[in-house]
Short mmCIF file of the C-alpha atoms (twelve columns), coordinates in Angstrom:
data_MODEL
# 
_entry.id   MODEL 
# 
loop_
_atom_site.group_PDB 
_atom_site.id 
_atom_site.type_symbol 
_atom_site.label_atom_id 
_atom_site.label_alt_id 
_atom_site.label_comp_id 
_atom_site.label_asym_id 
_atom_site.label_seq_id 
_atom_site.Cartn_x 
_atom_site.Cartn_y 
_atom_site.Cartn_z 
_atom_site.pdbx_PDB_model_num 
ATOM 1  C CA . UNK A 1  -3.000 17.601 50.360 1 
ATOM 2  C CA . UNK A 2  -1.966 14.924 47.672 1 
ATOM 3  C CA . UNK A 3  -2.834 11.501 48.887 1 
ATOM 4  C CA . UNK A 4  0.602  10.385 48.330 1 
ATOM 5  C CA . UNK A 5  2.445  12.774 50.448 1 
ATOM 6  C CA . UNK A 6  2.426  10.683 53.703 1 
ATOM 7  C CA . UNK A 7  4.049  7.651  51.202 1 
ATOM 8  C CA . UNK A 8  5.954  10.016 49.279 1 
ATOM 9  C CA . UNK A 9  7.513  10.995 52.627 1 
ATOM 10 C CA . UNK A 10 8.132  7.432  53.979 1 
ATOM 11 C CA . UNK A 11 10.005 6.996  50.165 1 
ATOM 12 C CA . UNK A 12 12.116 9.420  51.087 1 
ATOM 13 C CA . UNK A 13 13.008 8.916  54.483 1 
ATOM 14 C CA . UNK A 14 13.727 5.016  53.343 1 
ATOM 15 C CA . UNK A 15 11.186 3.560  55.330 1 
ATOM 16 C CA . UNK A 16 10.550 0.926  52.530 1 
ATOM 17 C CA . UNK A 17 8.558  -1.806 54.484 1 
ATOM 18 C CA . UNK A 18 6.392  0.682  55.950 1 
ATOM 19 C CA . UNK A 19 5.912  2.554  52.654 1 
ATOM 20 C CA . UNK A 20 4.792  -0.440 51.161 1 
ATOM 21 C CA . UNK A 21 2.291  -1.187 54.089 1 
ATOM 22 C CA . UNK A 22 0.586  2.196  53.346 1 
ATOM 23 C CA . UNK A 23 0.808  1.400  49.569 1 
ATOM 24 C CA . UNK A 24 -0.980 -2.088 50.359 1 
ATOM 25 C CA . UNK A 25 -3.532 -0.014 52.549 1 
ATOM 26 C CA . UNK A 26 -4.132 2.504  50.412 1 
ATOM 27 C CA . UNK A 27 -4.405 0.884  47.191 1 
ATOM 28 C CA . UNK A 28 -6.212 -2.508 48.837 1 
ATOM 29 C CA . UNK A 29 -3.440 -4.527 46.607 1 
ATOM 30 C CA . UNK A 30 -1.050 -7.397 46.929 1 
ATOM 31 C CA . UNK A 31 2.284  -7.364 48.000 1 
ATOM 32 C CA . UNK A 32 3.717  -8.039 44.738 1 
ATOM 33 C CA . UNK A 33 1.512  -4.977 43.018 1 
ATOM 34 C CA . UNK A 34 2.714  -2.340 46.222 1 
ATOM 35 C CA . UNK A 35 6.354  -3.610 45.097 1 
ATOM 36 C CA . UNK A 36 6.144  -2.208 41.834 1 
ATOM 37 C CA . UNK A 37 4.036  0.901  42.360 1 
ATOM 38 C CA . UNK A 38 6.473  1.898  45.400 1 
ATOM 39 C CA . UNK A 39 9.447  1.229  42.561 1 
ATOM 40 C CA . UNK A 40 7.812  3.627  40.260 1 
ATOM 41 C CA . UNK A 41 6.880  6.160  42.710 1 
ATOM 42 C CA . UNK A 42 10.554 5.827  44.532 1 
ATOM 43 C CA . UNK A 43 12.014 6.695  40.666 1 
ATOM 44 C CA . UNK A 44 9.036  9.442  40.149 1 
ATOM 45 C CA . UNK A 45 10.261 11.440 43.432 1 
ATOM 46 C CA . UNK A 46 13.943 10.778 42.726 1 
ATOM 47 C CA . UNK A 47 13.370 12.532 39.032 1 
ATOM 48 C CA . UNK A 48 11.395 15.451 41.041 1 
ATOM 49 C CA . UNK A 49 13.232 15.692 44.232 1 
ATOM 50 C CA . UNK A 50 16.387 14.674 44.147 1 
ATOM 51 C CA . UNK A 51 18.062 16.360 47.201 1 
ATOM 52 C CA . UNK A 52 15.226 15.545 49.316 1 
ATOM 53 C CA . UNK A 53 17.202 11.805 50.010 1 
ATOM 54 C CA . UNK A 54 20.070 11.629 51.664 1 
ATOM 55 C CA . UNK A 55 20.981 8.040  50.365 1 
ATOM 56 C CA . UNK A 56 22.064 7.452  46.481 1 
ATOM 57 C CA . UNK A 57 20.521 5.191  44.779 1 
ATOM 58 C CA . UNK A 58 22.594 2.491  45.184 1 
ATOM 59 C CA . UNK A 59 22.618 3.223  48.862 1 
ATOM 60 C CA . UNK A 60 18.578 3.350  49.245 1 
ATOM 61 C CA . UNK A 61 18.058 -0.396 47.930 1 
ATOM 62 C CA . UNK A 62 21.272 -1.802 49.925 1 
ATOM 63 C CA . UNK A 63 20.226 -4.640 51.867 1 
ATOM 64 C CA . UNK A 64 16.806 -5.048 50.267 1 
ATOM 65 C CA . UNK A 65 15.960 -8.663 48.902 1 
ATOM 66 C CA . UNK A 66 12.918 -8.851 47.241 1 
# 
């Protein structure tokens, strides 16, 4: 199994604090550094699975500050 599939499914499912949590775990980085690799991840998976969220884009980041 990829390592990323338990994130990539927490991108998905818009569980974006939690996502970054695992990132931070995962990757043993800071805050600001799980920030931008769930950002480029979140884009990767929307190129390659698109009808796998249920949000558009504009939707997913509504009500996230960061």
């Amino acid at each position: 199994m990829d390592a990323w599939q338990p994130i990539d499914d927490l991108i998905v499912q818009r569980r974006i604090i939690a996502g970054m949590q695992a990132i931070r775990q995962a990757e043993g980085c800071s805050l600001e550094q799980a920030i931008s690799l769930f950002v480029e991840r979140y884009e990767l998976l929307r190129q390659r699975r698109p009808d796998d969220f249920e949000v558009s884009h504009d939707g997913y980041w509504h009500g996230v500050y960061t």
